[in-house]
N, C-alpha and C positions, 0 to 999 in steps of 0.2 A: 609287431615285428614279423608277421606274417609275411609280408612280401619282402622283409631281406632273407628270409629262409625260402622263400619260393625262389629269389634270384639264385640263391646258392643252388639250390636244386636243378634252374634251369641251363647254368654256365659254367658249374663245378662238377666234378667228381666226386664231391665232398659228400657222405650220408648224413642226409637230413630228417629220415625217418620214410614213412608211410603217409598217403593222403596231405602231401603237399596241394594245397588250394592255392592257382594262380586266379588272380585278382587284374580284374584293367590298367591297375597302378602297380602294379609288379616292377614294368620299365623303368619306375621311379628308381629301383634299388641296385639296377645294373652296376651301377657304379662301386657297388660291393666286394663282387664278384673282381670286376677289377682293381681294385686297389689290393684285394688278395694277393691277385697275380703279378700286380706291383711290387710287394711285399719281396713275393721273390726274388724277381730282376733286382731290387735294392742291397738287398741280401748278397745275393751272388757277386755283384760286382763292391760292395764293402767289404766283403771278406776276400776275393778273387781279385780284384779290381778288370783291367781292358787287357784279361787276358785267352785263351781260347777254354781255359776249365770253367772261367768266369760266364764264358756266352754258353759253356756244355751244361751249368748249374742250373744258368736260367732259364733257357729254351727247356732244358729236360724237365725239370720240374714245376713248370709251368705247364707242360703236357704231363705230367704226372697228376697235375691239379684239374686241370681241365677233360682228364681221358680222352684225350688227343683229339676232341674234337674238331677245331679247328682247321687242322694240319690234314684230318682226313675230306673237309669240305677245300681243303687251300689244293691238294690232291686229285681230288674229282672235277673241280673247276675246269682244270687242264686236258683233263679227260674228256671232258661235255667238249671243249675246246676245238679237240683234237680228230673227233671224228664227223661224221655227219647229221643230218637232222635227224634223219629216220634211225641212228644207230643211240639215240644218246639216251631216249626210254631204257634201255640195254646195258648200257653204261650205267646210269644212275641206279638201277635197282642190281648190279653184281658186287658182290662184297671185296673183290682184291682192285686196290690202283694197278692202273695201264702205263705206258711207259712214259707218256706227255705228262702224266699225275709224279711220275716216281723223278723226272729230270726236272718237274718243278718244281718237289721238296728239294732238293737236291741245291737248284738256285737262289731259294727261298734263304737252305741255310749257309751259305757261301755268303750270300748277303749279311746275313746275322753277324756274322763271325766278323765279316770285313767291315761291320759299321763299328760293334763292341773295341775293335781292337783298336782304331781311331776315336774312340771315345774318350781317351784318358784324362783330360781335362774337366769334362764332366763330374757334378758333383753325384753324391748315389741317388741323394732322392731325387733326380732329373730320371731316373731311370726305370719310375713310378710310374712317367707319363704314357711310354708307348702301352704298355698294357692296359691303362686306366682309360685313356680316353680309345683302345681298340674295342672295348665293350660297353662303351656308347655306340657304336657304331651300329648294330645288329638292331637295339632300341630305335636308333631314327630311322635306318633303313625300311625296317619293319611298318614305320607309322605315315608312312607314306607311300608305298605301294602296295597294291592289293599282294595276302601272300599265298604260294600252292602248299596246300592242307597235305605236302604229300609224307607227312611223316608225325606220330605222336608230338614229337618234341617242337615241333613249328606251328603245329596246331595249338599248343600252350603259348607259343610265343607270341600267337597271335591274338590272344586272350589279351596280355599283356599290352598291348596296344592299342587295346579297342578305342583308348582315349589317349590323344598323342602327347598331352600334357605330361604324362610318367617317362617320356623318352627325351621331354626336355628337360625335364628336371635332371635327368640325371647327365644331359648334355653341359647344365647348369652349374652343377657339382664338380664334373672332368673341367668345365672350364676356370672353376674358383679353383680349382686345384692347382691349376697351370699356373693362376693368376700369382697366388702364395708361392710356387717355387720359382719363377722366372718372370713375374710381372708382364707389362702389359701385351710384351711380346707375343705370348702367347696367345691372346687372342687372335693375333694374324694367322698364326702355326695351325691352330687349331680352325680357323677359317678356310685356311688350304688341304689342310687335312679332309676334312668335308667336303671341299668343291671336286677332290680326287675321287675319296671314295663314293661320292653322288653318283660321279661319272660310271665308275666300275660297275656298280651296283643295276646303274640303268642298263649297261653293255650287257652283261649277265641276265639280267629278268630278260633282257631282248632276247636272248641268243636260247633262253628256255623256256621262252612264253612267260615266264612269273618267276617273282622272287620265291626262291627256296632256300632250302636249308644249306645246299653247295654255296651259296652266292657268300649267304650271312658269316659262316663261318671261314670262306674264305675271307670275308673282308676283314677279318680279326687278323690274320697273320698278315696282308697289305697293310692295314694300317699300322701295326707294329715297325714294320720296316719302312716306310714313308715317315713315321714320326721319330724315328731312332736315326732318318737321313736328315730330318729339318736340325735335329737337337746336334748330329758332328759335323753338318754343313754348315748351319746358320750361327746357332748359339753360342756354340764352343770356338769359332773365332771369337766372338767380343767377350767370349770371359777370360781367354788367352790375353789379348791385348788391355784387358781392364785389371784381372789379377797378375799378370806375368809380365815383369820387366822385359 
């Protein structure tokens, strides 16, 4: 179980102790970490259901689980964005988001809210998926483009990838997951999900020379809301029309 505790260590807030040893197969256990954070979102909305304390439940404590990291690379994204070449070294290494960062959380969770609250037809465990299958996503990205060593925690992530096998497996897992709660559908969802987030991910290494720790952890909260827009766009018509007179 070594590498489901390295995942934890690598994607959670959660204490796992001292001398965490990341392994090449690490990426295999991604899928841990998300289904945690899945946990939550399922949580929030079975007790809350499609309402605004239900999306405050889960977004919060799901940053509560993860010590925000995502939300602060979904943040800096917009920052690197927002200024120029020569200002983003600058940006990337100061510790407060700028105002392209703070108007993107901002959008980010305007979106959250307005997908949650259209979701009502949705069953809970559907609500397993954007979390679960957004942490695959840092796994594949990682094991395909080279990554910038410019931080502890990326330089372990890179460990983790040295062989890309463990980022499919756990692409593997988010998709048997999908397959059990929504059947074959989801393989397209989640094939679109990917061809989205591929895109973002190459824009971002382009835009900063190399995949980094802003890209990765930005693409956790994109692919959250891309996969929470397939599941009250796509799905939840045909479960309306299949369960609902």
């Amino acid at each position: 179980m070594k590498g489901a505790r390295a995942a934890i260590h690598l994607l959670t807030a959660i204490p796992v102790g001292n001398g965490v040893s990341v392994t090449p197969y690490t990426a295999a256990w991604f899928w841990l970490p998300g289904l945690l954070a899945g946990a939550v979102w399922y949580l929030a909305f079975h007790i809350f259901g499609a309402t605004g304390i239900g999306i405050i439940a889960a977004v919060g404590g799901e940053a509560i689980l993860t010590g925000g990291r995502p939300w602060n690379g979904w943040a800096r994204a917009f920052d690197l964005w927002a200024v120029s070449k020569e200002r983003r070294t600058e940006v990337r290494r100061r510790g407060s988001v700028g105002a392209a960062g703070a108007v993107a959380t901002g959008l980010a969770l305007l979106a959250f809210w307005t997908l949650w609250e259209h979701g009502g037809s949705l069953t809970p465990i559907m609500w397993v998926l954007p979390p679960l299958w957004a942490r695959a996503i840092p796994a594949w990205g990682a094991s395909w483009r080279s990554t910038d060593p410019s931080s502890d925690w990326l330089d372990q992530l890179h460990q983790t990838t040295a062989y890309a096998a463990g980022a499919w497996i756990t692409l593997l897992v988010s998709m048997g997951f999908g397959l059990l709660v929504m059947g074959f559908e989801a393989v397209a969802l989640l094939g679109l999900v990917l061809l989205l987030m591929g895109a973002f991910l190459w824009w971002g290494q382009r835009l900063t020379a190399g995949m980094n720790e802003t890209w990765l952890n930005a693409a956790v909260i994109l692919t959250e809301i891309i996969t929470l827009y397939f599941l009250v766009a796509i799905v939840q018509p045909s479960l309306v029309g299949t369960f609902i007179p």
